[in-house]
C-alpha positions in Angstrom: 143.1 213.2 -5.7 139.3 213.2 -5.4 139.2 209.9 -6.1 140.8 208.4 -3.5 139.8 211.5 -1.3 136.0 211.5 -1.6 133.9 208.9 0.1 131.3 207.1 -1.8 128.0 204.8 -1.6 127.3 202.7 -3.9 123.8 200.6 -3.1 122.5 197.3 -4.8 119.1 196.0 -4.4 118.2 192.4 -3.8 121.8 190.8 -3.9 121.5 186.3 -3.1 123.1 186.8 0.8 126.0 184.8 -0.1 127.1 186.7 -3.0 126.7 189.9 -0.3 128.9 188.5 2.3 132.0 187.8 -0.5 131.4 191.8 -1.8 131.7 192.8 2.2 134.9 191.1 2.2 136.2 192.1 -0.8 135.7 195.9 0.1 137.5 195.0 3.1 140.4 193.7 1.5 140.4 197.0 -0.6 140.3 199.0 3.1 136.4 199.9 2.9 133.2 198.2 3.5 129.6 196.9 2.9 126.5 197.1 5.1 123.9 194.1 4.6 121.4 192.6 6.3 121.8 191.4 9.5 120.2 188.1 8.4 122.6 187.8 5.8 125.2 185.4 7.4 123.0 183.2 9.2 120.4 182.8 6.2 122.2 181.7 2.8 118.8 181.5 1.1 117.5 184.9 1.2 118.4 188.3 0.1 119.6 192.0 1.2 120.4 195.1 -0.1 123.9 196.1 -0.2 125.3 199.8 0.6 128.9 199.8 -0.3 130.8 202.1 1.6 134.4 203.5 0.1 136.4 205.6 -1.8 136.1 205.9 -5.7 139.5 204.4 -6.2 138.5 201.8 -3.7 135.1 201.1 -5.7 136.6 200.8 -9.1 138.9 198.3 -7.8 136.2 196.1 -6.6 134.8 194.3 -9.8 138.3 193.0 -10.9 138.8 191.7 -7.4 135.2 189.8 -7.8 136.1 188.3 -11.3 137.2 185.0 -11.3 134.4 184.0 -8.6 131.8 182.4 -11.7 128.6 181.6 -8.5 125.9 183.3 -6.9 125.5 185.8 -9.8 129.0 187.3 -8.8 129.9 188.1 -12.3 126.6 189.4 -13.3 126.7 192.0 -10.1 130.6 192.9 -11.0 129.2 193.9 -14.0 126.7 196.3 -13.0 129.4 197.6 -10.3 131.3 198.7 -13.1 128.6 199.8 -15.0 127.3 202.0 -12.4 130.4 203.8 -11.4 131.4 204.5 -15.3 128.4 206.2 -15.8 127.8 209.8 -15.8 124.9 211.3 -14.4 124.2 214.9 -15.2 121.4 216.7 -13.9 118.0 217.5 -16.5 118.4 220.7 -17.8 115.2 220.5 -19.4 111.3 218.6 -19.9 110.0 218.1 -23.2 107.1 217.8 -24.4 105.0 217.7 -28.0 107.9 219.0 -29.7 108.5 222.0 -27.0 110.4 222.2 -24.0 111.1 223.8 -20.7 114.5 224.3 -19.6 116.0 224.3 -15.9 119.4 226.5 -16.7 118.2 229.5 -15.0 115.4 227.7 -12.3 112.8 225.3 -11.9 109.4 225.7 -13.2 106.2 226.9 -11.5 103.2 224.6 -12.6 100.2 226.8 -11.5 97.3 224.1 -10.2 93.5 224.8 -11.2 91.1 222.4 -9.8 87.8 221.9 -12.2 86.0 220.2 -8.9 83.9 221.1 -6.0 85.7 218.9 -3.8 89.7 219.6 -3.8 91.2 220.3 -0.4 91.9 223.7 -1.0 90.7 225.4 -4.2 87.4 223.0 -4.3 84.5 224.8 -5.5 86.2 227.8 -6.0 86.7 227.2 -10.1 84.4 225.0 -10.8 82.4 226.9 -13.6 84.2 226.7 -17.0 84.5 230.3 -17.0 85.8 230.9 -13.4 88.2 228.0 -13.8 89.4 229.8 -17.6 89.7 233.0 -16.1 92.0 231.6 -12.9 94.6 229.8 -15.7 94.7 233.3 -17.3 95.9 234.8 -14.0 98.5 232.2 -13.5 99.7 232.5 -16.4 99.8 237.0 -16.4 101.7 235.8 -12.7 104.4 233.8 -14.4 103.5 229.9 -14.5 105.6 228.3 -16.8 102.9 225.7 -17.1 99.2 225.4 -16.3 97.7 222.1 -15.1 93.9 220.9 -14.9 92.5 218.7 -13.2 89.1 217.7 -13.3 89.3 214.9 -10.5 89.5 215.2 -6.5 92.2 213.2 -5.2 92.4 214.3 -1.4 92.4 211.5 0.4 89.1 209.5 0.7 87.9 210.7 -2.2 86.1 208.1 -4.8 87.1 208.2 -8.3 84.4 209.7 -10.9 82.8 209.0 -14.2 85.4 209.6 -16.9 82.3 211.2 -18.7 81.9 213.3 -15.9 85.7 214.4 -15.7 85.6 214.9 -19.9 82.7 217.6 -18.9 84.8 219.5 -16.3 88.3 220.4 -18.4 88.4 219.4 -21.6 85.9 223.0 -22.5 88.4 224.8 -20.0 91.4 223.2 -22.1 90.1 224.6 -25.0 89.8 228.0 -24.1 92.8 228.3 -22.0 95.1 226.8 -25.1 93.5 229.5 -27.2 94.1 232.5 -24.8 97.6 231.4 -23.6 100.5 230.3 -25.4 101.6 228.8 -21.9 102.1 224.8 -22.0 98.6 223.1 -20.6 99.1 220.1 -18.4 96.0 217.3 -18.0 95.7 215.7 -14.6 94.2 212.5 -14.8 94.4 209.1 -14.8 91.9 208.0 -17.5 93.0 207.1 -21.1 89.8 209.2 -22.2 90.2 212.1 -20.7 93.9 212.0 -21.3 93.5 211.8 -25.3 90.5 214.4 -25.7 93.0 216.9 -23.2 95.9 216.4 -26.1 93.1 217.2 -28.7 91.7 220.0 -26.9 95.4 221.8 -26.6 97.4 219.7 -23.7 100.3 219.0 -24.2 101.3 217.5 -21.1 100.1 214.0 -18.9 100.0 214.4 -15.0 99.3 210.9 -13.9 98.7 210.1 -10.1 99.0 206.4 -10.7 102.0 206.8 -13.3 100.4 204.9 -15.8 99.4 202.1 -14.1 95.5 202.7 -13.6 95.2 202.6 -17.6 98.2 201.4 -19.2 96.8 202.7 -22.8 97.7 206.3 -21.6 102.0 205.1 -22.3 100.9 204.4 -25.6 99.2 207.8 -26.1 102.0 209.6 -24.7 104.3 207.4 -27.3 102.2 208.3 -30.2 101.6 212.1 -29.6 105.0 213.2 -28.1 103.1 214.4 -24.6 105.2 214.6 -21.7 104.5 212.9 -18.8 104.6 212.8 -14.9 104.6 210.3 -13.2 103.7 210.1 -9.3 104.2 207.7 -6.6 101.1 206.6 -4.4 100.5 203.7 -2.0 97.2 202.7 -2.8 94.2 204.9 -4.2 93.2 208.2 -3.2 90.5 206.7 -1.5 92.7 204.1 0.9 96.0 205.9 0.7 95.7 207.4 4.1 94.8 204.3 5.6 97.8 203.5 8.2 100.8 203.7 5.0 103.8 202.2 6.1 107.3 202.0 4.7 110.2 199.9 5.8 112.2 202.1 3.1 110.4 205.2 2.6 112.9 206.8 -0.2 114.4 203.5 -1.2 110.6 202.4 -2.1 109.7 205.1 -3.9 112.5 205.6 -5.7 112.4 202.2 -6.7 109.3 202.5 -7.9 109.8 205.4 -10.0 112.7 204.4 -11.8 110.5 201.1 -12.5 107.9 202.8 -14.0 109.9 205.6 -15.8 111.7 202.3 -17.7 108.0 200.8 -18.4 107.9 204.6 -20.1 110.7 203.9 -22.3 109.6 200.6 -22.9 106.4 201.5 -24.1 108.1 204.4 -26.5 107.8 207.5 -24.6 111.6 208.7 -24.9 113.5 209.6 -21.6 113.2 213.6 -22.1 109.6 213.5 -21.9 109.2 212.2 -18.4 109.6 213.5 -15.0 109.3 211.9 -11.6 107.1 213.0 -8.4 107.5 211.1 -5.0 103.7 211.9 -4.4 103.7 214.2 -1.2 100.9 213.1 0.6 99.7 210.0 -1.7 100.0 207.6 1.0 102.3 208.7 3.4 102.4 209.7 7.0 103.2 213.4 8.6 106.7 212.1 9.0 106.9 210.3 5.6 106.9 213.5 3.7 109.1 215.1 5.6 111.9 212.4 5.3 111.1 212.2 1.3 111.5 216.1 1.2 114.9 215.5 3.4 115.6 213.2 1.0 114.8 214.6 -2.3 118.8 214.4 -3.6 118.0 210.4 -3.8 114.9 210.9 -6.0 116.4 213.2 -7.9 119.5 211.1 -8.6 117.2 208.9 -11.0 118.1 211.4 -13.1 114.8 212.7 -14.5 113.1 216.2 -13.9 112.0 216.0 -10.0 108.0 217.6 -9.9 106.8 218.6 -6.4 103.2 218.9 -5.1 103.8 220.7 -1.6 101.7 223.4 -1.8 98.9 224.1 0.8 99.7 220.3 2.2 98.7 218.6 5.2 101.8 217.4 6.3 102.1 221.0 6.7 99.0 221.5 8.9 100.5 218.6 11.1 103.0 220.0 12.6 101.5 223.9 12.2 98.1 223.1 13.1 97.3 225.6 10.0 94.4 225.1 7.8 94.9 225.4 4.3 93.9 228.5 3.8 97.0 229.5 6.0 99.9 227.7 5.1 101.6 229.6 2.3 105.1 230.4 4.2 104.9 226.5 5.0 104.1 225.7 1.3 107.0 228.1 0.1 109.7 226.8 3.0 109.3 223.1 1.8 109.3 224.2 -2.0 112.6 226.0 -1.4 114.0 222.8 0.5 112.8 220.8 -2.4 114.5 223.0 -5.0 117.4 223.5 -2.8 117.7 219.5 -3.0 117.1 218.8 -6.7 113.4 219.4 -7.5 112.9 221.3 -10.9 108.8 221.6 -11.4 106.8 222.7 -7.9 102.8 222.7 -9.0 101.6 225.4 -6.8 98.1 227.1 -5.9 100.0 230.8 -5.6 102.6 231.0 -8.4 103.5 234.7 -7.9 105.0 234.0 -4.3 106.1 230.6 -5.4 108.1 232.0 -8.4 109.9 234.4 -6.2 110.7 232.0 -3.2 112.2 229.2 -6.2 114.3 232.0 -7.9 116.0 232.5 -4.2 116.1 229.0 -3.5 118.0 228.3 -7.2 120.5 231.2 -6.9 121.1 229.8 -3.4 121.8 226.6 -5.3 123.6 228.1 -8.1 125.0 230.9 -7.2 126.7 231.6 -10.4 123.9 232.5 -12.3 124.1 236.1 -10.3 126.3 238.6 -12.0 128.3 240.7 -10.2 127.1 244.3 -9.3 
């Protein structure tokens, strides 16, 4: 009976406003419903987005009942109704990369963040010899990270963009060593094609890309050739005008948007669908409130149905509502991550990956409770 039991949504993005009002009646005929735009009756030439609202049963029935209608696109958008609800979506059990994976069947994965600059929000300055910065990875790695990432490049907001040659100088040495001394996957964080190919030759294995490979396009292509797996983050803007009064008249619908666009450019560009995962870009051009409706969010994101990485930790958005500095806002850091994994999220990149990895084995069993045997 779940079929007819279970309510369901079913959203459409830019349907012709015609074409919306003849869905809206034929869910009505079927006994549910469709909410549009309220311009949609009065403006024929424009568009809206399209939530319809109904049972399963009452869903499937709704292509046949548009067939027959051959005008604005009708068939076309039956089509994809059908397609949509035949589908089955299963959630990523794993993130590949280079010919090695991580899997998510017993809990997310703790990405432990070391910052190669003098000028990160939290951590700047504090690794930014080559031997402090190795030595830090090696600690992460004794406390359990399941991967390493480094980053050679502020991006707090307001901060201006650096010489790749500069950024090459930073991690590719601390790449090296740490990919000698650990056997723990390496993540790169950067945007730059150059920095992004020496970081594979050096030992990485993995591409963390702010701008999700839209600052230099070449970096798909590298991630195509040499297997490398790849996240990709949203952000409004650059880190150095992101802050700059961000507005949303969709927050999650945006960004999720977005990400499933540029995951496709991925696959387009020959990187294969196991080797990506998504990031809504915590505080990459969002307000105080923004984050916290992405993180109440996070099943939507995570129903694009690639691994779901989350940079929360240390945060402003925490701050703004704590008044905290950085320096004090681990049990804010480790709240949201739980929420986040709680909700869908499978990688949290963290500054402390020993309290991390304890709070996100809670937060999964809570999940998943099956995974505890009995005692």
């Amino acid at each position: 009976m779940r079929e007819k039991g279970v309510l369901s949504l079913l959203k459409i993005s830019s349907v012709r406003n015609p074409s919306a009002n003849i869905i809206k009646q034929a869910m009505l005929s079927l006994g549910g419903d469709a909410a549009l735009s309220k311009w949609a009756l009065t403006r024929p030439e424009g568009e809206t987005d399209i939530i319809i609202i109904g049972t399963l049963a009452q869903i499937r029935k709704l292509p046949s009942k548009l067939r027959g209608q051959n005008f604005f696109g009708i068939p076309r958008i039956a089509g994809l109704i059908s397609d949509r609800i035949n589908e089955k979506r299963s959630e990523p059990t794993e993130f590949r990369f280079a010919g090695k994976k991580i899997t998510f069947k017993k809990g997310p994965a703790v990405m432990g963040v070391i910052n190669v600059t003098p000028d990160s929000f939290y951590d700047g300055g504090r690794y930014f010899t080559g031997d402090s910065a190795v030595g830090q990875a090696l600690r992460l790695a004794e406390e359990g990270a399941d991967i390493l990432e480094i980053g050679g490049e502020s991006t707090r907001p307001g901060s201006r963009a650096i010489p790749g040659s500069e950024e090459l100088k930073r991690v590719i040495p601390v790449i090296k060593k740490v990919s000698r001394r650990t056997r723990v996957p390496v993540s790169v964080d950067t945007r730059k094609y150059e920095v992004a190919s020496a970081a594979i030759k050096a030992g990485a294995s993995i591409i963390n890309d702010i701008s999700a490979m839209t600052y230099d396009k070449r970096v798909i292509r590298l991630a195509a050739r040499t297997g490398a797996g790849c996240i990709i983050m949203h952000m409004k803007g650059s880190p150095e005008t992101m802050q700059m009064k961000p507005s949303y008249s969709d927050t999650v619908g945006e960004i999720a948007a977005f990400l499933h666009m540029r995951a496709d450019a991925l696959i387009g560009g020959g990187v294969k669908k196991s080797c990506i995962s998504v990031d809504p870009g915590i505080g990459f051009g969002k307000t105080v409130k923004d984050n916290y409706v992405i993180l109440n969010h996070m099943d939507e994101i995570a129903a694009l149905g690639y691994p779901v990485t989350l940079g929360l930790s240390r945060k402003s958005f925490i701050g703004g509502v704590t008044g905290e500095e950085a320096g004090s806002r681990l049990p804010g850091s480790l709240a949201a991550e739980a929420v986040g994994i709680f909700l869908g999220a499978n990688i949290i990149r963290a500054h402390d990956v020993k309290e991390t990895k304890q709070a996100a084995q809670i937060a999964w069993l809570i999940r998943d409770y099956r995974g505890i045997g009995e005692k």
